[in-house]
N, C-alpha and C positions, 0 to 999 in steps of 0.2 A: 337793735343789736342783740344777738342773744350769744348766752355762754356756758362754756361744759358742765357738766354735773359734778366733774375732776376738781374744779374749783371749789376753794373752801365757803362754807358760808360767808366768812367776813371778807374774804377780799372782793365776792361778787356783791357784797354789800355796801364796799364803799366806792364802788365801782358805777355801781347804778345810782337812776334817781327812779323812780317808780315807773312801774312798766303797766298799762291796763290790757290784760287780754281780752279775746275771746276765741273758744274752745267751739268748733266745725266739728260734727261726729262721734259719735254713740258706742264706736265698738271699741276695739281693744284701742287703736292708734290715741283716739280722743281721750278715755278712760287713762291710759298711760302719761299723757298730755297735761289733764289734770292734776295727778298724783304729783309729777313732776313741779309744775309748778308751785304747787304748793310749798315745796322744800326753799325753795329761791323768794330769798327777804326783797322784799321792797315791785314784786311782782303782783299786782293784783289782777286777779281772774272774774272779770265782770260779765260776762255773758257765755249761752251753753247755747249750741242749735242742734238741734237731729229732728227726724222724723218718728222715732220712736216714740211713743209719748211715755208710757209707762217708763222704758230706758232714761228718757229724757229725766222724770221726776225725779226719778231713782238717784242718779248722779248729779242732779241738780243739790240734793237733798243733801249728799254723803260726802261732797267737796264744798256745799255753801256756798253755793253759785247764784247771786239773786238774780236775773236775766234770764228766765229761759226762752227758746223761741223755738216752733216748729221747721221754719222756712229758716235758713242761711242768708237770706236777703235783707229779711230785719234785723239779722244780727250786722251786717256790713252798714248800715243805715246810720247806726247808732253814729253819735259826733263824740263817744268819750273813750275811744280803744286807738291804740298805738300798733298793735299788733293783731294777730289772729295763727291760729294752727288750726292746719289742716290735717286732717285723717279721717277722710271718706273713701271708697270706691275709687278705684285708679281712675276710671272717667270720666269723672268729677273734678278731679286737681285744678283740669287747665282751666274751666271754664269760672269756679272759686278763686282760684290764687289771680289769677288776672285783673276779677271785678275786685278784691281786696286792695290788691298793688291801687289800681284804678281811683280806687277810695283815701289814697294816699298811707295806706297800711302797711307796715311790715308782713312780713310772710316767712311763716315754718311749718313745711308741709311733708307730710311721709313721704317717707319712698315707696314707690317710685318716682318722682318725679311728673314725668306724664307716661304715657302708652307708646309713643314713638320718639325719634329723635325732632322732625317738627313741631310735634306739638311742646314738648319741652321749650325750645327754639322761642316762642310765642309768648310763654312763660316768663324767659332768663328778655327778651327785649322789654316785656310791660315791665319788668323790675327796672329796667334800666331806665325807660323812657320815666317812670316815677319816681327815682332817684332815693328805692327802697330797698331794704335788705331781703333777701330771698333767700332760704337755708332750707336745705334737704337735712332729715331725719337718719343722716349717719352717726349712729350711737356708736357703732363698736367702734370706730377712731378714736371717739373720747375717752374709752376705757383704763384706767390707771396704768395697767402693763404696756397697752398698746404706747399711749404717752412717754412708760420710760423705755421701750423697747426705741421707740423712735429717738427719744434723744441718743440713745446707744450707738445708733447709725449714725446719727448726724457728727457725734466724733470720732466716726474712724474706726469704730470698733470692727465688725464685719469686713472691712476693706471695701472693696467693688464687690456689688451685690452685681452675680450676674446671671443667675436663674431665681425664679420663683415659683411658688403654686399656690394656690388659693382654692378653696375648696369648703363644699358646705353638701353636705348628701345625709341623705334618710334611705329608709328604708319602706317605711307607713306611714306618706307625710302629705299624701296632696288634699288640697284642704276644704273637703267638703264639695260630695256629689252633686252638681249642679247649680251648684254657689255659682257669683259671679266671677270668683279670684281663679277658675278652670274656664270663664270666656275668654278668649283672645281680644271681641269687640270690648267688655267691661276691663278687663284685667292689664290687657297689650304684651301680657304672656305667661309663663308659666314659672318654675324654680329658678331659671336665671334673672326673671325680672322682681322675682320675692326673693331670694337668699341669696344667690349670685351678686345681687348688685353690693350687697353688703360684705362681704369678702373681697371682691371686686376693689370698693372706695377701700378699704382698709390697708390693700397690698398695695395700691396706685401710692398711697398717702406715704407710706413709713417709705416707699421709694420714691420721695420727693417728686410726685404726681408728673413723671416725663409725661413726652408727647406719644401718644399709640402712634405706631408706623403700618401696622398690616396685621389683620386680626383672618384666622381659619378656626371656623366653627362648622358644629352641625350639632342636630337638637332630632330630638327621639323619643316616640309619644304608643311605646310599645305598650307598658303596663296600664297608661287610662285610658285606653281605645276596648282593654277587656276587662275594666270595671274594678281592677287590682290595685292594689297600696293607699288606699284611701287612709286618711284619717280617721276616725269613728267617731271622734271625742270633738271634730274641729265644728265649729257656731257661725262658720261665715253663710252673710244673707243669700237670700236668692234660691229660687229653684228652677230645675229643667232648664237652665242654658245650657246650651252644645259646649259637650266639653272639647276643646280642639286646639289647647296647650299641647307644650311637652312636658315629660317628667321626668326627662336628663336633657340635660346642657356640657357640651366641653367645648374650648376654645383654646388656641393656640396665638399668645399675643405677642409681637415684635415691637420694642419700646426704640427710641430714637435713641438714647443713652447706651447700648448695645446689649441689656438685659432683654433676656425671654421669661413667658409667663406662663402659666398652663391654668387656666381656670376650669373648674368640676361640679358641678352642683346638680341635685336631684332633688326632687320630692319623694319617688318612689325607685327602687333598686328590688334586685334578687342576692340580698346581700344581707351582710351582720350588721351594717349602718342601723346605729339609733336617731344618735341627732348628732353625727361629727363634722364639726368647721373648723377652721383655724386657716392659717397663712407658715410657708415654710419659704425664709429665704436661705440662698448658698452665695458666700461671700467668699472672698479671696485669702480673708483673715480668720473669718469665723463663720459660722452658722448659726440662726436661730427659727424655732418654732415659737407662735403664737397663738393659743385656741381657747 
């Protein structure tokens, strides 16, 4: 089971009985993973895996992780962890979170989830066939405002929420020339499947997750077809894969509840965007933004 960061230390303290992890992944996701953990009493962090070895040591070293392993296999091997997080490469997820569940493991894995809506699918069943918790790495739901913005709604403050938007765009954001997170086959797409999804769960959530009735999209891969809005600064691995994402996303969503939704998100824009997200509902009573 795991739980917010919203939560105080002592109530998730007398909440738990000791949780053993291990940490899948070397880069930001994993490194994030650690930190976190660390804060949450009664969680111990017993194994690291990547392939980086120098990374490996590094982080081994600076979170006091006694386990390291090269291979993700010996780390699933081990007979004394309860859990495991993931944060490797989107193409990796399914074929990780699977053998973890498989190993009789809990599982918390970044987003995305997986690359497609089947391989997901393959995911959320080994979770079920092993009768294990499976959590996607939606942080901004957790977020203190987001939580009291949500209770706000749930009593009526807003009225009927009957439009929304959701939105996340840059301006110089796509993340590293030839990385794998600009392959379609490594990545399974582009801004909407890295920031999009996270605006996305945040607007579904605070509008009590209806059911999607009919989605119109289209997706637009103007600026990284000529080399434009890169990030300069971004460390993600990999080189010379075809970059053949997009770097704008819009969708138009139909909720079963009679709300509509407009979702937005980019990497790259001809615009004054730095790094703006947020969620804007319009209610019957009130209105509110969240960013």
């Amino acid at each position: 089971m795991f739980f917010s960061m919203t939560e105080t230390r002592e109530n998730v303290g007398d909440q738990l009985t000791k949780i053993r992890v291990g940490v899948i992944g070397l880069g930001f996701g994993g490194e994030s993973a650690l930190k976190s953990f660390r804060q949450i009493p009664n969680v111990e962090i017993v194994a690291l895996a990547g392939l980086e070895e120098d990374r490996l040591a590094y982080l081994g070293k600076t979170y006091e992780v006694p386990h390291l392993y090269r291979e993700y296999q010996d780390l699933l091997a081990r007979d004394d962890l309860d859990a495991v997080s993931i944060g490797v490469p989107n193409h990796l997820h399914a074929t990780i979170a699977i053998a973890a569940l498989q190993r009789g493991l809990h599982v918390l894995c970044e987003k995305p989830l997986a690359r497609t809506a089947e391989e997901a699918e393959t995911i959320v069943q080994a979770a079920v066939e092993a009768k294990r918790v499976l959590q996607v790495v939606f942080n901004h739901r957790e977020r203190g405002d987001v939580q009291t913005l949500k209770r706000y709604i749930d009593e009526g403050k807003l009225g009927r929420i009957y439009y929304a938007k959701a939105y996340w765009m840059r301006r110089n954001g796509i993340p590293g020339a030839g990385s794998w997170f600009v392959s379609k086959a490594k990545s399974g797409g582009g801004p909407l499947i890295d920031l999009g999804v996270h605006v996305l769960d945040m607007v579904l959530y605070l509008l009590g997750e209806p059911e999607v009735v009919t989605v119109s999209a289209s997706t637009y891969d103007e600026l990284i077809q000529r080399g434009r809005g890169f990030d300069k600064e971004a460390t993600k691995s990999g080189a010379n894969h075809s970059q053949d994402v997009e770097d704008l996303a819009t969708a138009f969503i139909r909720l079963a509840n009679g709300t509509t939704l407009s979702l937005e998100t980019s990497w790259a824009t001809n615009s004054s965007y730095g790094d703006d997200y947020g969620v804007i509902l319009y209610g019957s009573e009130g209105g509110q933004r969240s960013r």
